[in-house]
N, CA, C and O atoms as a printed pandas DataFrame, in Angstrom:
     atom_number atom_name residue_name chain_id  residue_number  x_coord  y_coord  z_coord
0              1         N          UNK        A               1   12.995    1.836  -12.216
1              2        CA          UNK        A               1   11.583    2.158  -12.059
2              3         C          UNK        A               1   10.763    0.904  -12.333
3              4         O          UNK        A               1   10.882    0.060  -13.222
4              5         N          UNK        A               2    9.853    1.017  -11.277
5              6        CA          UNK        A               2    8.881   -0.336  -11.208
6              7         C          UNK        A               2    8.633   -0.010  -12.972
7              8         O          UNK        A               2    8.655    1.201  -13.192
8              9         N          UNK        A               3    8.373   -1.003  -14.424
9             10        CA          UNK        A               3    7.611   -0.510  -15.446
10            11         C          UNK        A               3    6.332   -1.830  -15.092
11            12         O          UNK        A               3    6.126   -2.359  -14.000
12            13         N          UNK        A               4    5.922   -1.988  -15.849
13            14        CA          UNK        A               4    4.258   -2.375  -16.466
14            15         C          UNK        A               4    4.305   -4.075  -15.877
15            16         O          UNK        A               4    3.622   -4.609  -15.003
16            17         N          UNK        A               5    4.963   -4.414  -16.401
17            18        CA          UNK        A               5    4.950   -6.118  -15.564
18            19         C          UNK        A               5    5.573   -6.164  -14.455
19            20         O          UNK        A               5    5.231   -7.232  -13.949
20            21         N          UNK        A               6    6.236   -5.677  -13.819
21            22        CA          UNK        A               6    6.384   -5.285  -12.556
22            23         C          UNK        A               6    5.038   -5.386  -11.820
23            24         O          UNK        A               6    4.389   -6.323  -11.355
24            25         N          UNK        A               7    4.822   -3.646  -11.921
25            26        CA          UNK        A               7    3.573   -3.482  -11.242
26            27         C          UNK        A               7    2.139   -4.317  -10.816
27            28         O          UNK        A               7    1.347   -4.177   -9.884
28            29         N          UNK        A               8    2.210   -5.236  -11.952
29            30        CA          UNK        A               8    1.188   -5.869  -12.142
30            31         C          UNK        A               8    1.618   -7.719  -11.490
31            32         O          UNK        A               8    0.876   -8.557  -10.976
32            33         N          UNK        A               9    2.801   -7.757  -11.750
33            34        CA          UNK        A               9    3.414   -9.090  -10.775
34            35         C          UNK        A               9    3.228   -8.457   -8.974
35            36         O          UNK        A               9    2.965   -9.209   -8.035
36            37         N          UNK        A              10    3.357   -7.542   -8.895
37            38        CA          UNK        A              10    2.872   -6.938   -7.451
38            39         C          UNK        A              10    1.612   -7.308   -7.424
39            40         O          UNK        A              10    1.310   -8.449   -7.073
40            41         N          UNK        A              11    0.828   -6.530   -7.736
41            42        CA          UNK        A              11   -0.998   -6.833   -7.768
42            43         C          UNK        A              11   -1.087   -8.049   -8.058
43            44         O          UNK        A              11   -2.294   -8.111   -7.824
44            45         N          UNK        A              12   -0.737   -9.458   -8.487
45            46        CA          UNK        A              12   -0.994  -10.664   -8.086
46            47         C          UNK        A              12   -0.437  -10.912   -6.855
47            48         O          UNK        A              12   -1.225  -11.174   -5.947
48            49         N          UNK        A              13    0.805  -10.889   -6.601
49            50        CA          UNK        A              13    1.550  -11.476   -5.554
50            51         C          UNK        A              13    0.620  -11.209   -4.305
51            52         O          UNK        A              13    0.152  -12.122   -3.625
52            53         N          UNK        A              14    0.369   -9.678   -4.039
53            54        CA          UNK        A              14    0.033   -9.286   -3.027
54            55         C          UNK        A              14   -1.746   -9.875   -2.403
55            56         O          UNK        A              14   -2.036  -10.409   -1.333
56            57         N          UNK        A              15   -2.676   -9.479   -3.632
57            58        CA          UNK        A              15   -4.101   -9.412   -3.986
58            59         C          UNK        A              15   -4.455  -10.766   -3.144
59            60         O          UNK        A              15   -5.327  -10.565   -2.299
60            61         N          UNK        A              16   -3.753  -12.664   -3.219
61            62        CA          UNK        A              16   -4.467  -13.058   -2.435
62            63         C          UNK        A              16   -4.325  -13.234   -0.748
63            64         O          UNK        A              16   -4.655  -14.187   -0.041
64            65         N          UNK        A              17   -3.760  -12.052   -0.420
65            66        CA          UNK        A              17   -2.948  -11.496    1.034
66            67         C          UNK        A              17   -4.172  -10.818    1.425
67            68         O          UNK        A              17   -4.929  -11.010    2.377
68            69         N          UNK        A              18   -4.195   -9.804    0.266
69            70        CA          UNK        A              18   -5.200   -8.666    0.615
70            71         C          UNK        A              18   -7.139   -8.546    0.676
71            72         O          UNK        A              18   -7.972   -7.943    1.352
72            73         N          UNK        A              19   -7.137   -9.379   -0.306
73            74        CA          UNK        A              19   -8.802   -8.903   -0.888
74            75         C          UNK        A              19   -9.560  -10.102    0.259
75            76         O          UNK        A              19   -9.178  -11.270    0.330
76            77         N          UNK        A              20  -10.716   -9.501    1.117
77            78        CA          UNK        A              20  -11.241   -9.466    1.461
78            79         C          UNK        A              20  -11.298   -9.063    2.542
79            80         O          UNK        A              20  -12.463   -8.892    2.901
80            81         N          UNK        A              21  -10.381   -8.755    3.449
81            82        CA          UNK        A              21   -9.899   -8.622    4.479
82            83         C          UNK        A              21   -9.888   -7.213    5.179
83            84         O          UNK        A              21   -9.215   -6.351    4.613
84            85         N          UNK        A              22  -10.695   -6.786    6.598
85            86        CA          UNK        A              22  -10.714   -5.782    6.702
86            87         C          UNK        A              22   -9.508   -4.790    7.297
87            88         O          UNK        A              22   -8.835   -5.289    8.199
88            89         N          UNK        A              23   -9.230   -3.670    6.951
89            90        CA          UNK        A              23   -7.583   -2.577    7.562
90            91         C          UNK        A              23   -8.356   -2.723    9.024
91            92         O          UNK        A              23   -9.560   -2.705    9.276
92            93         N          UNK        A              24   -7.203   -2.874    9.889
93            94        CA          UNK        A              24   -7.516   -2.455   10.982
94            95         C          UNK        A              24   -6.688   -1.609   11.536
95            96         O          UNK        A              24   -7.026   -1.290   12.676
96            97         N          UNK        A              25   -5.438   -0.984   11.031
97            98        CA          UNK        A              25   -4.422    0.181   11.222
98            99         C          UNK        A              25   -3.927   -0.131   10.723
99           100         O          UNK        A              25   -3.580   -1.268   10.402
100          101         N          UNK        A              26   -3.514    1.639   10.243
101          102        CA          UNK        A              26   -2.380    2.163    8.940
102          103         C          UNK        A              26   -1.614    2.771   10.220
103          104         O          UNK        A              26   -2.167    3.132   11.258
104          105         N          UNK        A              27    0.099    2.824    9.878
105          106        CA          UNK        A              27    1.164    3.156   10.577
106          107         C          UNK        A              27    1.934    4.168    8.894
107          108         O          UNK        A              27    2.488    3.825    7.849
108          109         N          UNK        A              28    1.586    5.232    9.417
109          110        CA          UNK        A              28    2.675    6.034    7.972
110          111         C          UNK        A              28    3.545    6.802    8.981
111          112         O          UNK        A              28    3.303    7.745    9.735
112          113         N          UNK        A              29    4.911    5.891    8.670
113          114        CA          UNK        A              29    6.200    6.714    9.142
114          115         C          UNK        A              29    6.729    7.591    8.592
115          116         O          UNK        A              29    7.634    8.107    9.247
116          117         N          UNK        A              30    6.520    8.056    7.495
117          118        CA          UNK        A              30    7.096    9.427    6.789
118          119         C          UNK        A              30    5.914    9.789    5.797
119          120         O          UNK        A              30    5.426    8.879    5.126
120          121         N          UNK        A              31    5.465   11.000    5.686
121          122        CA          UNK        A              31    4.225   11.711    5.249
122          123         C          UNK        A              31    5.077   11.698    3.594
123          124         O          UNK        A              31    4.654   11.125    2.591
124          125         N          UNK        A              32    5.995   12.278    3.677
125          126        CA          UNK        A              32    7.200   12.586    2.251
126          127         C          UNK        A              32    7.239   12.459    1.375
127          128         O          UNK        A              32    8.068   13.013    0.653
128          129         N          UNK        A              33    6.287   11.593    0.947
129          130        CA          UNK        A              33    6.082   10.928   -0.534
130          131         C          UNK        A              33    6.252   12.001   -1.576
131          132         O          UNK        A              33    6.259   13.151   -1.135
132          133         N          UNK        A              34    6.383   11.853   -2.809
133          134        CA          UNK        A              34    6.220   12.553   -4.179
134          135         C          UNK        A              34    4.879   13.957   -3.752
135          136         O          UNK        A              34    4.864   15.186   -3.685
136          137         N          UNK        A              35    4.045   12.969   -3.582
137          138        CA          UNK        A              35    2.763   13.901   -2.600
138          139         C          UNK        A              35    2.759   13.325   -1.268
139          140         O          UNK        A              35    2.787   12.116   -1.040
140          141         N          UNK        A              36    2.708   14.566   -0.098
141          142        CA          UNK        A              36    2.708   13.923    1.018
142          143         C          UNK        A              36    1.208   13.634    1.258
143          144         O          UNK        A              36    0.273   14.379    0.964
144          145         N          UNK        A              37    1.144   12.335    1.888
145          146        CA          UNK        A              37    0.062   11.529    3.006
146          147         C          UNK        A              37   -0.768   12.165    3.242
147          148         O          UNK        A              37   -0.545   11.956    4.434
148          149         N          UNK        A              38   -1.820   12.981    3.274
149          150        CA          UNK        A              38   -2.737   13.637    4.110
150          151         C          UNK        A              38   -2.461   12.434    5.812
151          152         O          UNK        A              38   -2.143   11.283    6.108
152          153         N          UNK        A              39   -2.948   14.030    6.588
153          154        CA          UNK        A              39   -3.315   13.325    7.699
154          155         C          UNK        A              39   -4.340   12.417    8.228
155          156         O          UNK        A              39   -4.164   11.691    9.206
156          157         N          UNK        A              40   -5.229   12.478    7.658
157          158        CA          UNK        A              40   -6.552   12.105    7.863
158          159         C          UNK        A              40   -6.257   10.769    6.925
159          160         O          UNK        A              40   -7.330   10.403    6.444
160          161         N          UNK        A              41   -5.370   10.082    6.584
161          162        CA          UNK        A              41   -5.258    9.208    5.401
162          163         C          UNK        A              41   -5.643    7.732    6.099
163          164         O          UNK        A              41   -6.179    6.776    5.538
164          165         N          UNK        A              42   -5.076    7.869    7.906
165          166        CA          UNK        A              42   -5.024    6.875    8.564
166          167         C          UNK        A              42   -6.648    6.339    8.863
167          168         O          UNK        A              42   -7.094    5.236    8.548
168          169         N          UNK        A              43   -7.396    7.460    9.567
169          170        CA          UNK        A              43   -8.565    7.211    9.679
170          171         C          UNK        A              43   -9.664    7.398    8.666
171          172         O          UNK        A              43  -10.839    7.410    9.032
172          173         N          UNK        A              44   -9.280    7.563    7.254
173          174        CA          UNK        A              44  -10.313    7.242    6.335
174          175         C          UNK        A              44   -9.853    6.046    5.739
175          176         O          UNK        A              44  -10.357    5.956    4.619
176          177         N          UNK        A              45   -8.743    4.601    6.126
177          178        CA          UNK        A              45   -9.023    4.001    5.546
178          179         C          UNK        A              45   -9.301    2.691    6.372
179          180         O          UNK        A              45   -9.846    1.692    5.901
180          181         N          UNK        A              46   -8.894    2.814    7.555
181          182        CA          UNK        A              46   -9.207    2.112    8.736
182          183         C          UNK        A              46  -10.554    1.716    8.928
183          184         O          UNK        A              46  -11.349    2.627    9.157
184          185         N          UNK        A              47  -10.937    0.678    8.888
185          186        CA          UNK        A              47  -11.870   -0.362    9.120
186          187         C          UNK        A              47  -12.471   -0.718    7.876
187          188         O          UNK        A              47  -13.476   -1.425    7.947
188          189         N          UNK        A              48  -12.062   -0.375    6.760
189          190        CA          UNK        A              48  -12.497   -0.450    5.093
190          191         C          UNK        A              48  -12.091   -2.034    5.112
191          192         O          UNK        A              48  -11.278   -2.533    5.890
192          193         N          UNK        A              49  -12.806   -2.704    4.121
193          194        CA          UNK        A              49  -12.502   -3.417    3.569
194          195         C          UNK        A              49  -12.213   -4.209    1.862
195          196         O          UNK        A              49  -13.079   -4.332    0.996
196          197         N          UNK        A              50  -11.194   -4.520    1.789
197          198        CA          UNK        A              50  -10.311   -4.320    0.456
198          199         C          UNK        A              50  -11.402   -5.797   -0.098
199          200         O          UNK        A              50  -11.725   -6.913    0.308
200          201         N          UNK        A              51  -11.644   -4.878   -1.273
201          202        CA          UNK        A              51  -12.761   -5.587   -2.193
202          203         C          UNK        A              51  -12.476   -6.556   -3.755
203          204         O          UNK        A              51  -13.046   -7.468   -4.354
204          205         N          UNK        A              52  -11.174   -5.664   -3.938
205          206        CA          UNK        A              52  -10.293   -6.221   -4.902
206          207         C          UNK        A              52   -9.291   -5.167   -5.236
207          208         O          UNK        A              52   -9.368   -4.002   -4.845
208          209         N          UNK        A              53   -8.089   -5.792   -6.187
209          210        CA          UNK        A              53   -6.905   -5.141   -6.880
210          211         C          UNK        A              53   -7.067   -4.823   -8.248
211          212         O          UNK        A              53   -7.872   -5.426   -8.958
212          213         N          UNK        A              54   -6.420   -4.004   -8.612
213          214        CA          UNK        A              54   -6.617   -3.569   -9.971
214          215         C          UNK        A              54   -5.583   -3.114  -10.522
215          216         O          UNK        A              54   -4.761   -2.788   -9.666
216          217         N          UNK        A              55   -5.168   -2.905  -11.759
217          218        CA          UNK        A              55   -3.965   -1.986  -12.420
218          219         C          UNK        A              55   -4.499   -1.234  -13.647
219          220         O          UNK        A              55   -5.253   -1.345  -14.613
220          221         N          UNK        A              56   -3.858   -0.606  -13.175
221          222        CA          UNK        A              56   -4.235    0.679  -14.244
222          223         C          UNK        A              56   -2.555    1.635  -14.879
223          224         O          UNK        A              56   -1.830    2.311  -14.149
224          225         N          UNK        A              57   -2.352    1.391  -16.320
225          226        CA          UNK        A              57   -1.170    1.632  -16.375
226          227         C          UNK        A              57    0.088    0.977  -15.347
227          228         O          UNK        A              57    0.495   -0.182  -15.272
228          229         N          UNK        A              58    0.497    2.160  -14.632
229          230        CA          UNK        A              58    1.886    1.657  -13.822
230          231         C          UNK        A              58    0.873    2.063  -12.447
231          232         O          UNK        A              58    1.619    2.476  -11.560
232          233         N          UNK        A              59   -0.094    2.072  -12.147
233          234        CA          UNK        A              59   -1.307    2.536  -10.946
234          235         C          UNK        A              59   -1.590    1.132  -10.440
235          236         O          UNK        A              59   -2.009    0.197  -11.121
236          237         N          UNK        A              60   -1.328    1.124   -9.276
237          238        CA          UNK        A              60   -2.012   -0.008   -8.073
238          239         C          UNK        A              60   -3.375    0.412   -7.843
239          240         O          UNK        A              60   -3.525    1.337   -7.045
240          241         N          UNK        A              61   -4.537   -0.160   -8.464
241          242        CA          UNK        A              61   -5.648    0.248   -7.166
242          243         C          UNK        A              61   -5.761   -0.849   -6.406
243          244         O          UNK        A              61   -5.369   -2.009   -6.531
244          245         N          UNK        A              62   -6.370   -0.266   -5.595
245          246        CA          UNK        A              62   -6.835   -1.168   -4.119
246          247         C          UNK        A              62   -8.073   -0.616   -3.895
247          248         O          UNK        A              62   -8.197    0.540   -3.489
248          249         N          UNK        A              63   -9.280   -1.565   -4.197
249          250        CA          UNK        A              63  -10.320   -0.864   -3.938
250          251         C          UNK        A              63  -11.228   -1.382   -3.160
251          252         O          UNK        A              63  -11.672   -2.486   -3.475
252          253         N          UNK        A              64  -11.678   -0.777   -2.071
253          254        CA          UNK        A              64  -12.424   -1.004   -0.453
254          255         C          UNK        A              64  -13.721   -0.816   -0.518
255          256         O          UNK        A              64  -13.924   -0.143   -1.530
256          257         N          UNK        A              65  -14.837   -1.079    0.088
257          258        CA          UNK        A              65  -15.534   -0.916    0.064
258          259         C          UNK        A              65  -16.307    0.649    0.317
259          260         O          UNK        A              65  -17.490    0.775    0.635
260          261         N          UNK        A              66  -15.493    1.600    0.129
261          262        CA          UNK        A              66  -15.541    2.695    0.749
262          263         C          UNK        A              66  -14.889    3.406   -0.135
263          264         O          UNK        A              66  -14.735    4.544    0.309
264          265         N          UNK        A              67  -14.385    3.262   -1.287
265          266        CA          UNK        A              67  -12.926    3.896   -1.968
266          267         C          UNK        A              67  -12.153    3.346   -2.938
267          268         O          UNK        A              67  -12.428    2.249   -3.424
268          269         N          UNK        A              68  -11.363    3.891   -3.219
269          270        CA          UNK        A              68   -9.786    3.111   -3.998
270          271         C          UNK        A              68   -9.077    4.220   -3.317
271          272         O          UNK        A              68   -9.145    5.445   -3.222
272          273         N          UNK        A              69   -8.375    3.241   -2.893
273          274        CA          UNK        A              69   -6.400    3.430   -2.539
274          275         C          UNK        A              69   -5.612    3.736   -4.154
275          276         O          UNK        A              69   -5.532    2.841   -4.995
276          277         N          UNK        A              70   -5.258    4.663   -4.305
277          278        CA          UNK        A              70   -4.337    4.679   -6.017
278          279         C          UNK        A              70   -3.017    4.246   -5.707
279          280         O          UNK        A              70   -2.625    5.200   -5.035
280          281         N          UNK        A              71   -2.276    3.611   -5.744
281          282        CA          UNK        A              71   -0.999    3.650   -5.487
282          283         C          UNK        A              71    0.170    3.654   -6.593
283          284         O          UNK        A              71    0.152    2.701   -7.371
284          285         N          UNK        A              72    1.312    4.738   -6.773
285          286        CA          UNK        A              72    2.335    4.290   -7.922
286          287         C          UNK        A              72    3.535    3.966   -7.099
287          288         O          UNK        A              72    3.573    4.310   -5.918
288          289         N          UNK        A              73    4.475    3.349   -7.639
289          290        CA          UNK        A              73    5.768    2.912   -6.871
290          291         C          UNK        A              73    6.589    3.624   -7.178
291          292         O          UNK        A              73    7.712    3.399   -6.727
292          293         N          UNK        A              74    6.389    4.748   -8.046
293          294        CA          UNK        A              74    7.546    5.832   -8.872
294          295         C          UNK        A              74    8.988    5.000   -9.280
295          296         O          UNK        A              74    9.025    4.275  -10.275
296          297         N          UNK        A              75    9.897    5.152   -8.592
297          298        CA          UNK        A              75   11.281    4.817   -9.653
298          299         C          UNK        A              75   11.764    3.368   -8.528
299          300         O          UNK        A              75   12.473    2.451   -8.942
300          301         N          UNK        A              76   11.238    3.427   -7.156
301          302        CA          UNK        A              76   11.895    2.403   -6.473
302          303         C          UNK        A              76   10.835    1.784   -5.518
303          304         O          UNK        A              76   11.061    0.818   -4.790
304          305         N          UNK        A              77    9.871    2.325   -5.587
305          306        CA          UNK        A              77    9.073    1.516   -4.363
306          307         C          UNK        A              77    8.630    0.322   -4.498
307          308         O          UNK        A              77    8.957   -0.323   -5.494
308          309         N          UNK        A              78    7.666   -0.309   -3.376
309          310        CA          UNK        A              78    7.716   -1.840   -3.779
310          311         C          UNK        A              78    6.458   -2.068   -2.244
311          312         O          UNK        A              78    6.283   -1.190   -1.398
312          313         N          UNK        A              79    5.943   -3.066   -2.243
313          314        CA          UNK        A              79    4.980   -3.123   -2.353
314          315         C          UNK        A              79    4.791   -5.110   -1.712
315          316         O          UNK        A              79    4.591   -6.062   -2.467
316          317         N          UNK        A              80    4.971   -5.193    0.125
317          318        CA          UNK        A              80    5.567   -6.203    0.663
318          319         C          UNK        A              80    4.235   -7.137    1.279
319          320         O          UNK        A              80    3.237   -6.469    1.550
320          321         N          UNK        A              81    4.162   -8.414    1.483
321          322        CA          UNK        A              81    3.593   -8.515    2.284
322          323         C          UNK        A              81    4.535   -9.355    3.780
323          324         O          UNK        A              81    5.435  -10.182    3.634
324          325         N          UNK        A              82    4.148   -8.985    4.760
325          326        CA          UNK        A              82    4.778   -9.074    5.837
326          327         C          UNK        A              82    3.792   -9.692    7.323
327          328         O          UNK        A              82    2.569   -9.817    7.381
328          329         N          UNK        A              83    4.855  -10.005    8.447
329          330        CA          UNK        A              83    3.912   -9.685    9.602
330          331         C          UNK        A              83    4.484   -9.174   10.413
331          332         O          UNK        A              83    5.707   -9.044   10.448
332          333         N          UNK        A              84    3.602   -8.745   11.308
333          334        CA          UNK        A              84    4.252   -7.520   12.855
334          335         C          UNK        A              84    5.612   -8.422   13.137
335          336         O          UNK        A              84    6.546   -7.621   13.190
336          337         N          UNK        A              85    6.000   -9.510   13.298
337          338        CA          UNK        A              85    7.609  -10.118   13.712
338          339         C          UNK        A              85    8.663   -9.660   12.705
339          340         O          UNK        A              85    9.828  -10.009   12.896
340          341         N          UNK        A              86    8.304   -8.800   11.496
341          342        CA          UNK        A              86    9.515   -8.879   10.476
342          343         C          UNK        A              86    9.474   -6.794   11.199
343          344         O          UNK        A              86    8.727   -5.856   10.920
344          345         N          UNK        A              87   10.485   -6.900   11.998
345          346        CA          UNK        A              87   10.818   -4.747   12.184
346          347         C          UNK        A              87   10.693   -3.850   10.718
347          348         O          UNK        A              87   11.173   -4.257    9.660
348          349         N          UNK        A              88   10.276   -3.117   10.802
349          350        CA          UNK        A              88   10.107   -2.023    9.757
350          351         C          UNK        A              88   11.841   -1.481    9.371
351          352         O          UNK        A              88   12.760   -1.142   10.115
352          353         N          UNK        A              89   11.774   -1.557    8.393
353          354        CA          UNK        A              89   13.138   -1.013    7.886
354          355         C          UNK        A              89   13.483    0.999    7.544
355          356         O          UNK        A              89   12.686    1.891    7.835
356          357         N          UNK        A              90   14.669    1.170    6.978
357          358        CA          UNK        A              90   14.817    2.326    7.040
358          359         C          UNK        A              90   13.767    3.086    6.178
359          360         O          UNK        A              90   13.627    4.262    6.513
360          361         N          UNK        A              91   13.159    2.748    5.352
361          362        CA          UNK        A              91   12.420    3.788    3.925
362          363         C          UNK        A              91   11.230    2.548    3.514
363          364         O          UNK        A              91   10.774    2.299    2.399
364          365         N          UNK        A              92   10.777    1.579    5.452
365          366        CA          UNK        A              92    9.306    1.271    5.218
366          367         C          UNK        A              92    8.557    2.626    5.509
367          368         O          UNK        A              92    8.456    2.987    6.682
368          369         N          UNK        A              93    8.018    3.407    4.476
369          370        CA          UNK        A              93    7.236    4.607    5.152
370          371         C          UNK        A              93    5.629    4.516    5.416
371          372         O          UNK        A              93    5.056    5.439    5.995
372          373         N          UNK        A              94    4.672    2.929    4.795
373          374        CA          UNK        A              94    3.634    3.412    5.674
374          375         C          UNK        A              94    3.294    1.207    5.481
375          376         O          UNK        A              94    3.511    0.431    4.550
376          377         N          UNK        A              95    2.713    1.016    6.874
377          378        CA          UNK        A              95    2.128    0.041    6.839
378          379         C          UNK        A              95    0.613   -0.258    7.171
379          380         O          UNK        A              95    0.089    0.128    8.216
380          381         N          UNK        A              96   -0.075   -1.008    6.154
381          382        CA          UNK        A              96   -1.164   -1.104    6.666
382          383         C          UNK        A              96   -1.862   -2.359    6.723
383          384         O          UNK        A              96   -2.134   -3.037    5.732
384          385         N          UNK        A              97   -2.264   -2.771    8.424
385          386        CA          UNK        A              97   -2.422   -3.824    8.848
386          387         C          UNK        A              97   -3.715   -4.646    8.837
387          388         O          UNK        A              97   -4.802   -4.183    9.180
388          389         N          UNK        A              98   -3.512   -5.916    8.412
389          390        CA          UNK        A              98   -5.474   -6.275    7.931
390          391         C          UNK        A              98   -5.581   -7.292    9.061
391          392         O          UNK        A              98   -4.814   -7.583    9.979
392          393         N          UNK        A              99   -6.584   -7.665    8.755
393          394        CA          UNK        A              99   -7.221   -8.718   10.021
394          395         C          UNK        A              99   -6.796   -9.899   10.102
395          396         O          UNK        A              99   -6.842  -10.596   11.116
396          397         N          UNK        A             100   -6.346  -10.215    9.030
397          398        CA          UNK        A             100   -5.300  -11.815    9.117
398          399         C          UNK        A             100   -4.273  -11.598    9.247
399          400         O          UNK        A             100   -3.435  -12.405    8.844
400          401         N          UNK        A             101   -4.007  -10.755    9.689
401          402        CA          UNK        A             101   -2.382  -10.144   10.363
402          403         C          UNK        A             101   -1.605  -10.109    9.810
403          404         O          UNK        A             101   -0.449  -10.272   10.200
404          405         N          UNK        A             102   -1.982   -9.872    8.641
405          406        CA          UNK        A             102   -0.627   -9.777    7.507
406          407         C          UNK        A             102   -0.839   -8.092    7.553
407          408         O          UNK        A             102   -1.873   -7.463    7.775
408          409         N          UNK        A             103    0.358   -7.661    7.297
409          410        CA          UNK        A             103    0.868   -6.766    6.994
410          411         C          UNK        A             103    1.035   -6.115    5.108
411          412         O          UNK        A             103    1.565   -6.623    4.120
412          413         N          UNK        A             104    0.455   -5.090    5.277
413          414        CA          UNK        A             104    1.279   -4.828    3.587
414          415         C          UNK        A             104    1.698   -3.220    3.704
415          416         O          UNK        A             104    1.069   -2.169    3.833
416          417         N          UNK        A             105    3.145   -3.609    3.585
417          418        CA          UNK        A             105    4.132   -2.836    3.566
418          419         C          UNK        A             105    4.841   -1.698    2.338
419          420         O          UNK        A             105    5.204   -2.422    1.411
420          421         N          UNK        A             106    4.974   -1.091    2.198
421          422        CA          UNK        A             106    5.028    0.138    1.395
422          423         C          UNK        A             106    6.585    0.906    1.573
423          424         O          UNK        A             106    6.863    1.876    2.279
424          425         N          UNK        A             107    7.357    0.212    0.792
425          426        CA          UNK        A             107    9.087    0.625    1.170
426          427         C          UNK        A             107    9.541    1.552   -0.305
427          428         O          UNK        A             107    9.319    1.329   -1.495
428          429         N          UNK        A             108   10.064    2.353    0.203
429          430        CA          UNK        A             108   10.617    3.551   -1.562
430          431         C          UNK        A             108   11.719    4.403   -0.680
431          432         O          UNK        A             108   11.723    5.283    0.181
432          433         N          UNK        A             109   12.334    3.870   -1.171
433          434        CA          UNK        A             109   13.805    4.991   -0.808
434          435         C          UNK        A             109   14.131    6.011   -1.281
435          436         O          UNK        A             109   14.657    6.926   -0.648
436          437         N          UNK        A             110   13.812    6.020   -2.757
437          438        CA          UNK        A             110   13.961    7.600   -3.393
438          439         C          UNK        A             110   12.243    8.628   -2.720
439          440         O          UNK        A             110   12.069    9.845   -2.658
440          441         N          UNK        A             111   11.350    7.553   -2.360
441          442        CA          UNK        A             111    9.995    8.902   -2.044
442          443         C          UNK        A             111    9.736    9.080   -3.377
443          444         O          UNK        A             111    8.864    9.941   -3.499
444          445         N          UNK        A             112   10.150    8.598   -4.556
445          446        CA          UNK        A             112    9.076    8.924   -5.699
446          447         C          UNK        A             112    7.946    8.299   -5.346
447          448         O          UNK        A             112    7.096    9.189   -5.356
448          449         N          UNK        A             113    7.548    7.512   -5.107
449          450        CA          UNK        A             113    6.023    7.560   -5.073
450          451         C          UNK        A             113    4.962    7.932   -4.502
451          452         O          UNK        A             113    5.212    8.493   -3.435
452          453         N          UNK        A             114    3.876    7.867   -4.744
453          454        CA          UNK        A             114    2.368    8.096   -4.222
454          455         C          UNK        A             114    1.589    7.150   -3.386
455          456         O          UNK        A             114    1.976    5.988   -3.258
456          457         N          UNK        A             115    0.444    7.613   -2.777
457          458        CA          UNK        A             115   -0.523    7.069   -2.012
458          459         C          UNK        A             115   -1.411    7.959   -2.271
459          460         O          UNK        A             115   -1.259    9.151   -2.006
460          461         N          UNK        A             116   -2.643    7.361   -2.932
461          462        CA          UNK        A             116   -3.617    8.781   -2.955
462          463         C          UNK        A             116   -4.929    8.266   -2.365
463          464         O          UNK        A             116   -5.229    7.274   -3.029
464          465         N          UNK        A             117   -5.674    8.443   -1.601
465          466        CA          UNK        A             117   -7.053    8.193   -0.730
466          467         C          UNK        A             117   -8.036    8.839   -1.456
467          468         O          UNK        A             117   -9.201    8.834   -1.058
């Protein structure tokens, strides 16, 4: 399980990938999570723009100008940055794509974790 410095070595790694930059499509290949995805998850976060990162406990926020993204990684998830040339793997279940074409990728094989909008 991701614990506490983990989580938070994520939220640097990722944060100067992410923050400022607007989503321009989310791709969620499996709804399945711990809690599943709402549907509507794609188009309420699409065209937001990510304002900064945060941690909270073992909690990813991602917070947009519109929101926070909550995210936990539960016992295996993880938390990538990528681009459209690297193929989605077996248990990438949601990607969401920003304007500098990076990719940030969302891989958990057990489905313990969350995404909450």
């Amino acid at each position: 399980m991701p614990e506490l410095p983990e989580v938070e070595t994520t939220r640097r790694g990722i944060a100067p990938h992410i923050v400022g930059q607007k989503i321009i499509d989310v791709t969620v290949r499996d709804r399945r999570l711990r809690w599943p995805i709402p549907s509507a998850f794609e188009q309420d976060i699409v065209g937001g723009t990510v304002a900064t990162t945060r941690r909270r406990a073992k909690y990813l926020l991602i917070d947009l100008d519109r929101g926070t993204l909550l995210v936990h990684l539960g016992m295996s998830g993880s938390l990538r940055i990528t681009s459209a040339a690297e193929a989605a793997r077996k248990h990438d279940h949601v990607d969401i794509t920003l304007e500098n074409g990076v990719i940030l990728r969302y891989h958990d094989p057990r489905r313990f974790g969350s995404m909450h909008w």
